[in-house]
C-alpha positions as CSV (number, residue, x, y, z in Angstrom):
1,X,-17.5,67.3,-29.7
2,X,-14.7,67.4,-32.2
3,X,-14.5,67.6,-35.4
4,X,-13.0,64.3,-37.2
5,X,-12.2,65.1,-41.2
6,X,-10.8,61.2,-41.1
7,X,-14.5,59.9,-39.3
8,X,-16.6,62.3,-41.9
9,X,-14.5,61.0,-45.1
10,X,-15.4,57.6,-43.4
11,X,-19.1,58.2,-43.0
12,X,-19.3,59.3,-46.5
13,X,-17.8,56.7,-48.0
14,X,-20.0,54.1,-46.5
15,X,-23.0,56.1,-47.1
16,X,-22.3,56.6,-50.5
17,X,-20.7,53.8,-51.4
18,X,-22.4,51.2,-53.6
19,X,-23.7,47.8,-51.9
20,X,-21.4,45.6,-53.1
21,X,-18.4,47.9,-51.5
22,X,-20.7,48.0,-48.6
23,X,-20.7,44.7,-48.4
24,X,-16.9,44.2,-48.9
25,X,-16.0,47.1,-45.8
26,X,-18.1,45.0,-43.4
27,X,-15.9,41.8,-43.8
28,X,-13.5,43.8,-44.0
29,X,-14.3,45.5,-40.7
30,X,-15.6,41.8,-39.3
31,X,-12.1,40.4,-40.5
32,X,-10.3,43.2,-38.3
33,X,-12.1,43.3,-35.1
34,X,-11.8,39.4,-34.8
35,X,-7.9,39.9,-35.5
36,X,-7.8,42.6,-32.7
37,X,-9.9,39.8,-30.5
38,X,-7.6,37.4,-31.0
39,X,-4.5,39.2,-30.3
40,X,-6.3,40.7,-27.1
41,X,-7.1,37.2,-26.0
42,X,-3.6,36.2,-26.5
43,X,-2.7,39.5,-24.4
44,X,-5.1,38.2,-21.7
45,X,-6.7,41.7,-21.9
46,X,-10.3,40.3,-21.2
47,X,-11.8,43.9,-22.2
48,X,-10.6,44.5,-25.5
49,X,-11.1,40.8,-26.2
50,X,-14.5,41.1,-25.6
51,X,-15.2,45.1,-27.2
52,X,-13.7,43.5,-30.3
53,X,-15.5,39.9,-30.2
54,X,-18.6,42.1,-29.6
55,X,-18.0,44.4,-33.0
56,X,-17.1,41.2,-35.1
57,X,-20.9,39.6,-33.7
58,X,-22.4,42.9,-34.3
59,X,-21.2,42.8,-37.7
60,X,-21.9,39.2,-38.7
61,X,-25.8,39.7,-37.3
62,X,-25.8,42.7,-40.0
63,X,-24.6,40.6,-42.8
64,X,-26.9,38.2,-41.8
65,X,-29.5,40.4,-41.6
66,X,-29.1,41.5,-45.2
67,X,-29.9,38.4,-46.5
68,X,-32.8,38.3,-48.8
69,X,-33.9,34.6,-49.3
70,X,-36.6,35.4,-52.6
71,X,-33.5,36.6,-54.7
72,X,-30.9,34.2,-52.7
73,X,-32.7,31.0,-52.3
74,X,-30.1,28.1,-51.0
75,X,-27.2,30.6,-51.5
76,X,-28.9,33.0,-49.0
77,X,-29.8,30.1,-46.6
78,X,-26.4,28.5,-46.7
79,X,-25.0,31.9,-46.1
80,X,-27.3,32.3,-43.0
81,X,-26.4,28.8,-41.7
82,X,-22.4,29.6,-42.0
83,X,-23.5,33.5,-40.2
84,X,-25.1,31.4,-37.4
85,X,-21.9,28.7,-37.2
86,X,-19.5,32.0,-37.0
87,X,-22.2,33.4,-34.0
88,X,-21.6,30.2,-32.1
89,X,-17.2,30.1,-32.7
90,X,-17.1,33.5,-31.6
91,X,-19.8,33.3,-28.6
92,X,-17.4,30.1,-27.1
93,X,-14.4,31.7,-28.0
94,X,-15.6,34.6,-25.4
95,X,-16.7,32.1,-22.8
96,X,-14.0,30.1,-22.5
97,X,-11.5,32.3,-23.7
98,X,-10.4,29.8,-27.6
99,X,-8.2,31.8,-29.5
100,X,-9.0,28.4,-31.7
101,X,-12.4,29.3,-32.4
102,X,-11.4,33.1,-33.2
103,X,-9.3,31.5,-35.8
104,X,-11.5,29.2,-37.4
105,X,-14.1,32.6,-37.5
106,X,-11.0,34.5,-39.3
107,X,-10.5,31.6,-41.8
108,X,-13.8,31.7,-42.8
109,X,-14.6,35.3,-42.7
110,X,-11.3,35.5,-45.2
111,X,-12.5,32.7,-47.2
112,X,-16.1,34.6,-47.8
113,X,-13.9,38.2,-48.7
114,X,-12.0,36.6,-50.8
115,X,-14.9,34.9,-53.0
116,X,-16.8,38.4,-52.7
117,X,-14.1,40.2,-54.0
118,X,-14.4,37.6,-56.7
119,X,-17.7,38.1,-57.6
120,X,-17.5,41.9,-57.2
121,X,-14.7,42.5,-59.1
122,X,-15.0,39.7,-61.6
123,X,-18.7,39.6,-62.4
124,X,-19.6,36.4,-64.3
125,X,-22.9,36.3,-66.6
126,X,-23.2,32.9,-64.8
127,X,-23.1,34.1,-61.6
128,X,-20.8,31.5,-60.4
129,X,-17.3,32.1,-58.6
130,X,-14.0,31.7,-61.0
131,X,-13.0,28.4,-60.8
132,X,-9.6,29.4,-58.9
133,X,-12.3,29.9,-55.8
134,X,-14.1,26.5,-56.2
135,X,-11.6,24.3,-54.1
136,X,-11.7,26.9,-51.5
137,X,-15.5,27.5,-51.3
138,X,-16.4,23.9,-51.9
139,X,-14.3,23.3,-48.2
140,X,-16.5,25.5,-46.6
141,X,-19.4,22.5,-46.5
C-alpha cells in the first residue's frame, strides 16, 4: 500500500474539519459525482455512470441520515422529503439511462450548496436565508 500525502491531507481535513464544512464537502462531493454520472451517461460508459450514480446515492443517504428532526422540525423533514425525491431521480436515471433526471438532481443539489454556503458563511440571528436566496429556495416546493 502506498503512501498518498494528497489522500492523508484529505482525511484530515474531513476529520478535523468543523460540521458545517463537513456538511458543505459532501454536496460538494454529491455535486461532482452526479456531474461525472452525467457526462458518463452521455459517454454511454454504463460503468462509470453507475460507480458515480452510486457515490452521489451514497452520499445523499448520509446527509439524510444526519438529520436530526428534535432540533430541525419541518426544516429537517422537508429536507428528508427533498433527500428521498433526489434518491428516486437518480435511482431512474440509472435504470433507464435520463441524463434528465441527473440534471434535475444537479439543480437541486446546487440549489441546497448554494443556500448552505449562505447560512454558513452568512449566519443570521434569525436563522433564515438572505433574502437574495428566497426566490430560489421558495422554487424548491
Amino acid at each position: 500500500m502506498q503512501n498518498n500525502p494528497y489522500r492523508a491531507y484529505q482525511k484530515t481535513q474531513v476529520t478535523t474539519a468543523k460540521p458545517e464544512k463537513v456538511l458543505l464537502m459532501l454536496y460538494e462531493g454529491a455535486i461532482k459525482f452526479n456531474k461525472l454520472a452525467i457526462l458518463k451517461m452521455k459517454e454511454k460508459n454504463v460503468a462509470e455512470k453507475g460507480k458515480n450514480i452510486s457515490k452521489t446515492l451514497a452520499i445523499v443517504s448520509e446527509l439524510m441520515n444526519t438529520l436530526d428532526h428534535e432540533k430541525g422540525g419541518q426544516l429537517a423533514a422537508d429536507l428528508e422529503n427533498l433527500y428521498m425525491f433526489i434518491m428516486d431521480k437518480l435511482i431512474e436515471a440509472n435504470m433507464y439511462n435520463k441524463v434528465e433526471e441527473l440534471e434535475v438532481v444537479e439543480r437541486l443539489l446546487t440549489t441546497l450548496y448554494t443556500a448552505w454556503q449562505d447560512v454558513v458563511n452568512n449566519p443570521r440571528p434569525d436563522g433564515v436565508p438572505s433574502p437574495a436566496l428566497q426566490p430560489e429556495l421558495n422554487a424548491l416546493y
